[in-house]
C-alpha positions in Angstrom: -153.8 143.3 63.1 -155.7 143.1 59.2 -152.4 141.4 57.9 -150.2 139.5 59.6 -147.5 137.8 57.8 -144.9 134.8 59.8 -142.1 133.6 57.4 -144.5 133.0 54.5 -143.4 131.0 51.8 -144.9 129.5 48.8 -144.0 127.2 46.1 -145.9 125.7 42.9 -145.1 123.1 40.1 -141.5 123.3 42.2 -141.1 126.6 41.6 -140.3 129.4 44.6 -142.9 132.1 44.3 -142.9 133.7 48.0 -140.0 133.7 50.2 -139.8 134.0 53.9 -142.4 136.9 54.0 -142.5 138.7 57.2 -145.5 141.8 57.1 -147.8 143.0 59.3 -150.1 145.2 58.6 -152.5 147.4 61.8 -155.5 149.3 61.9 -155.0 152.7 60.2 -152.3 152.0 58.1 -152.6 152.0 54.5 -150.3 150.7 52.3 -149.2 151.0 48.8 -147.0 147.5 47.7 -144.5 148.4 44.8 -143.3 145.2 42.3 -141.9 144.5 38.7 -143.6 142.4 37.0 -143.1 138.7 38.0 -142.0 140.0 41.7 -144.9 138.0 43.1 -147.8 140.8 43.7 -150.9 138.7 42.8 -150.0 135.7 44.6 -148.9 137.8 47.4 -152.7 139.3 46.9 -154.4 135.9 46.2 -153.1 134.4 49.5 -154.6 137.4 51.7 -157.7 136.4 50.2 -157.5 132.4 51.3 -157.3 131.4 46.9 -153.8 130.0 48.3 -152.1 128.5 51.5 -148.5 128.8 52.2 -146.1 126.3 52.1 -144.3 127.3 54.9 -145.6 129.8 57.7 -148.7 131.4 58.9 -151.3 133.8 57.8 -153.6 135.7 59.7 -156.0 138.1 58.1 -158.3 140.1 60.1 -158.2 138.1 63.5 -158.7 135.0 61.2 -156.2 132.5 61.2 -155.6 130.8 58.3 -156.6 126.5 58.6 -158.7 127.7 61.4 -161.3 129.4 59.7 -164.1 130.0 57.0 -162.9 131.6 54.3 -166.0 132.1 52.4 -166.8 134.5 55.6 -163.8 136.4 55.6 -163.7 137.2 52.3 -167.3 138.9 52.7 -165.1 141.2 55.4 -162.5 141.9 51.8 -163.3 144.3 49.0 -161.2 143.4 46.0 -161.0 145.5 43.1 -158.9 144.3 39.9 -158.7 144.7 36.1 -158.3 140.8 36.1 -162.1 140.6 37.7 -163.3 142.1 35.0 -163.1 138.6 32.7 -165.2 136.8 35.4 -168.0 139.2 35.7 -171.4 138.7 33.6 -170.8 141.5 30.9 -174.5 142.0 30.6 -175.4 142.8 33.8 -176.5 146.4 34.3 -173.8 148.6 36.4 -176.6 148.6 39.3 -176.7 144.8 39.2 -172.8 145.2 38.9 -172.8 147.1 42.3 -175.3 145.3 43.9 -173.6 141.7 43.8 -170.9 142.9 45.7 -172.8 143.1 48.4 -173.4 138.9 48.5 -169.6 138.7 47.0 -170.7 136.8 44.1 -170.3 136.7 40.3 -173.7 137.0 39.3 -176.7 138.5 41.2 -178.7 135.5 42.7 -180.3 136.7 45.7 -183.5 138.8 46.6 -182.4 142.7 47.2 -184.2 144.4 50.0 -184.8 148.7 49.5 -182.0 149.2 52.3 -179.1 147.4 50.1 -180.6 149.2 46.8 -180.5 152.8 48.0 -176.7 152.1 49.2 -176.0 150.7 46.0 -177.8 153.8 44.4 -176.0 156.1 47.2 -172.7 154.5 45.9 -173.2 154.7 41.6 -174.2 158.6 42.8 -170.9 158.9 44.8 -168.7 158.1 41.9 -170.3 159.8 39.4 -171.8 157.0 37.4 -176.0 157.8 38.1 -176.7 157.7 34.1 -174.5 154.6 33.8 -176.9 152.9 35.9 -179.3 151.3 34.0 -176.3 150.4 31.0 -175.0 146.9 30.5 -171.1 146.7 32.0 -169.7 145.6 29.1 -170.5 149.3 27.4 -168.9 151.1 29.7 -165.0 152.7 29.3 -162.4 151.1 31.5 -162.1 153.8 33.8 -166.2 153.9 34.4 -165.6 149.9 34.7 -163.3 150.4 37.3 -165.2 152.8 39.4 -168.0 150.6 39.1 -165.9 148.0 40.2 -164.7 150.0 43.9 -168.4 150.7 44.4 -169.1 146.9 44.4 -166.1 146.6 46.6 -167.4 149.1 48.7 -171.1 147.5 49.0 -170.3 145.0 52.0 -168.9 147.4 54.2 -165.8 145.8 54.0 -162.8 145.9 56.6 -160.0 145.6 53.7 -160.5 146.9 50.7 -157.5 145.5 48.1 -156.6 147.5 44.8 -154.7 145.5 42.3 -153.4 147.9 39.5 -156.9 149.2 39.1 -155.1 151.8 36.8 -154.5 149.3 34.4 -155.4 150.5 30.9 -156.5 153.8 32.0 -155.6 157.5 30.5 -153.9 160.2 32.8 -157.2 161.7 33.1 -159.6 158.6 34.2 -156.5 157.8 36.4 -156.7 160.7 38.4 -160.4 160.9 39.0 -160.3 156.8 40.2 -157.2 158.1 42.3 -158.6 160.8 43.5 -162.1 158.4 44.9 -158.5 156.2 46.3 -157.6 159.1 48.2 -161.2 159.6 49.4 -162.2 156.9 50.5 -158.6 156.2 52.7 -159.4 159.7 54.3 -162.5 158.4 55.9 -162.6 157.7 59.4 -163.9 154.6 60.1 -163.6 153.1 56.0 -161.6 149.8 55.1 -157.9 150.0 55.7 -156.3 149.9 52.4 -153.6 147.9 50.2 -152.7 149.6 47.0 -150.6 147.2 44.4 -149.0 148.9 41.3 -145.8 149.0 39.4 -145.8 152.8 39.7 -144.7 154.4 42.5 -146.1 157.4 41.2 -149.9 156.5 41.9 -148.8 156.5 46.1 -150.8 158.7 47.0 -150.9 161.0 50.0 -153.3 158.7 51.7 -150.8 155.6 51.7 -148.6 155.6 55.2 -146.9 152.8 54.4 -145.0 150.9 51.3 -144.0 147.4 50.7 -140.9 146.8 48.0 -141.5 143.4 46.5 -138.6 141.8 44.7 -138.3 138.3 43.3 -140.8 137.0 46.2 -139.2 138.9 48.7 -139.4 141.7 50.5 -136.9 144.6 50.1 -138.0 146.4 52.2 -141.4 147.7 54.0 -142.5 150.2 56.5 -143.5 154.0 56.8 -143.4 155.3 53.0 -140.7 158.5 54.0 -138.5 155.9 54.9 -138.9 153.4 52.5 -139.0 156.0 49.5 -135.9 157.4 48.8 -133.8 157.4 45.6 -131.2 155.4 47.3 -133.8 152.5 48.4 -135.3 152.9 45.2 -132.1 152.5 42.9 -131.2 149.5 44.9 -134.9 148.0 44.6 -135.0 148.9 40.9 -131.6 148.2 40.2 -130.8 151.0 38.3 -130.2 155.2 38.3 -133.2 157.4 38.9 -133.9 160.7 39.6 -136.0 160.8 42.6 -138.8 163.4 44.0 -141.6 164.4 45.7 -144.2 166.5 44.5 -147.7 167.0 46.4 -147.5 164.3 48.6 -146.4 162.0 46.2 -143.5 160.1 45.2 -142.0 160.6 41.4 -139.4 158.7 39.6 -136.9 159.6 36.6 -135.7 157.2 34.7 -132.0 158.3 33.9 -129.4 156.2 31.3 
């Protein structure tokens, strides 16, 4: 299993934030997790990655059981790209020193670089289209060249998980297709990280995602194979509200109807 989830709860300054979470998540699954805002997302995300313990429950996250483990190592295992990152990183780092700490999972590039982890980053900036962004500082860069800079330093360690949260964020229709469309390439690979995909738009699932996790209030609504989990009824009791409901290319589109 890469997520598994036992009756997961989580409280803080007396407050209920997670409640009795039950989600597991296996090897070649990818799946896209669907919230409002408040509905618990981030902490859902920040606990995967071992920044918080549950107050009730148990967490394991690939093979690693959580209070039984080094979290520093697992998270080398987790590529993590986020529009909230983006205020930690040094701004005047150059895109290739960008890429290249995400290879040592650090904010800031500290350690030596050998010609092997250099060409991959190169390999990488190529992939995604940003070779003459290479030698520019980050903080020039448009948000959607930001945020594919971003997935190629999650990509540089290899990594078994590889989260997206709201990665769109802030980004036109047309940089939002061309990051989706590297989403959708990257999920098609054989052998590439198994993928969680947060956003409050169920119109960025893409074809890739199998599965879908409705996240309301802390809870879940409901989770399991998208088809099933996707359908205007589901979605009108999740949302709370009429919609018009469809599917067009592989991917789910909502109407928001008086």
């Amino acid at each position: 299993m890469v997520v598994n989830m036992k009756d997961v709860s989580w409280r803080r300054n007396g407050l209920s934030i997670l409640r009795g979470i039950n989600w597991t998540v296996r090897r070649g699954e990818h799946w896209a997790i669907i919230g409002l805002n408040g509905s618990g997302k981030t902490s859902l995300l920040n606990m995967i990655n071992g920044y918080v313990f549950p107050t009730t429950g148990e967490v394991e996250v690939l093979g690693n059981k959580f209070g039984a483990c080094d979290l520093r190592k697992l998270r080398k295992s987790i590529g993590w790209v986020s529009s909230s990152l983006q205020e930690n990183l040094h701004i005047q780092e150059t895109v290739m020193e960008i890429v290249l700490s995400g290879k040592f999972a650090s904010i800031g590039l500290y350690d030596k670089v050998g010609g092997g982890v250099s060409r991959k980053a190169s390999h990488l900036i190529e992939q995604f289209g940003c070779t003459s962004l290479t030698e520019r500082k980050y903080f020039t860069l448009s948000q959607g060249e930001k945020q594919k800079v971003l997935l190629a330093r999650a990509l540089m360690s290899s990594p078994k998980l590889l989260i997206l949260d709201e990665p769109c964020t802030g980004l036109d229709i047309f940089a939002r297709e061309s990051f989706l469309s590297l989403v959708q390439h990257i999920g098609s690979k054989r052998n590439g990280p198994t993928l969680l995909y947060v956003s409050h738009h169920v119109e960025e699932i893409l074809p890739v995602f199998t599965h879908t996790l409705l996240l309301r209030k802390g809870s879940v609504h409901s989770s399991g194979k998208k088809e099933l989990v996707l359908t205007r009824a589901s979605l009108m009791d999740f949302f709370e509200r009429q919609i018009g409901f469809s599917w067009m290319d592989g991917r789910p589109h909502i109407l928001v109807t008086q």
